[in-house]
C-alpha positions in Angstrom: -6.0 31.0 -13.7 -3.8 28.2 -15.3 -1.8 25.6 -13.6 0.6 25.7 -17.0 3.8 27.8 -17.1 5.2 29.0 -20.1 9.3 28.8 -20.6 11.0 31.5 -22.6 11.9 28.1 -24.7 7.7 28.1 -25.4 7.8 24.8 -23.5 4.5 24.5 -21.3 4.7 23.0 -17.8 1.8 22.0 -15.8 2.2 23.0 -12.4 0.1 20.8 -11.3 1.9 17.6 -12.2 5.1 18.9 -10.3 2.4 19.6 -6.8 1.6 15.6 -8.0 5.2 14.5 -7.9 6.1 15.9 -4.9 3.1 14.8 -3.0 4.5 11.3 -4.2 7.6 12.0 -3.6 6.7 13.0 0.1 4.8 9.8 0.6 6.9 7.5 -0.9 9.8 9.1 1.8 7.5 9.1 4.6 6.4 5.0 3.6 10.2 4.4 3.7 10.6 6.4 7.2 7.8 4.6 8.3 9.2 1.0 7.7 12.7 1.8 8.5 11.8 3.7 11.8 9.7 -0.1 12.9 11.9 -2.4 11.7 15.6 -1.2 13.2 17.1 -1.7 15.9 16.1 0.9 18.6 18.9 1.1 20.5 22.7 -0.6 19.9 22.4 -2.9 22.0 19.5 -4.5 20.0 21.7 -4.2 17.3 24.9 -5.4 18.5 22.6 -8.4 19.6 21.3 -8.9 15.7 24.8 -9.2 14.7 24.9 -12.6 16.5 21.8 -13.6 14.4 21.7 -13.3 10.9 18.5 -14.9 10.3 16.8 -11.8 12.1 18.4 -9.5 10.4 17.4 -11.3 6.8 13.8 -11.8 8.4 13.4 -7.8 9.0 14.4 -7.1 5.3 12.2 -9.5 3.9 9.4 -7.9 6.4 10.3 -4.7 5.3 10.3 -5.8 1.4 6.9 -6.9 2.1 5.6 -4.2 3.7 7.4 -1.7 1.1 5.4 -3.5 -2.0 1.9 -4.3 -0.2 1.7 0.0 0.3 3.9 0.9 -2.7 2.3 -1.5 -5.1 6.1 -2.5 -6.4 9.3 -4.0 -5.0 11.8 -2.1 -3.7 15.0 -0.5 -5.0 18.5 -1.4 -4.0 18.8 2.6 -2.8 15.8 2.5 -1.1 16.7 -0.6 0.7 20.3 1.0 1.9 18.2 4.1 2.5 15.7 2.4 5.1 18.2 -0.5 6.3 21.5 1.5 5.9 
């Protein structure tokens, strides 16, 4: 059986390369969960307290850039930063 799918517009698609895409897709989400989930505040009082210190806060993004590129092999986006940091 075939992993390509014919469109009535006689395009072919290969299956297979969408399967790859989401699996990316998937990991590149759960990467981002990951980092996001380690590096915010846990509770709002943690957060409340960061407020009074910008030079954590600035110090957890440029962790989190860090870790984003070293697993990711590239820096960042600007929507994936508001994604993970809000």
């Amino acid at each position: 059986m075939s992993n390509n799918v014919t469109i009535n517009s006689g395009i072919a698609i290969n299956t297979s390369d969408i399967t790859s895409t989401k699996s990316i897709t998937n990991n590149l989400e759960q990467i981002m969960n990951n980092i996001g989930n380690n590096l915010n505040p846990k509770t709002s009082e943690e957060g409340l307290k960061m407020l009074c210190k910008p030079d954590e806060i600035i110090t957890r993004l440029q962790e989190g850039s860090k870790q984003f590129e070293k697993q990711v092999g590239r820096q960042m986006t600007y929507s994936e930063m508001r994604q993970m940091f809000g």
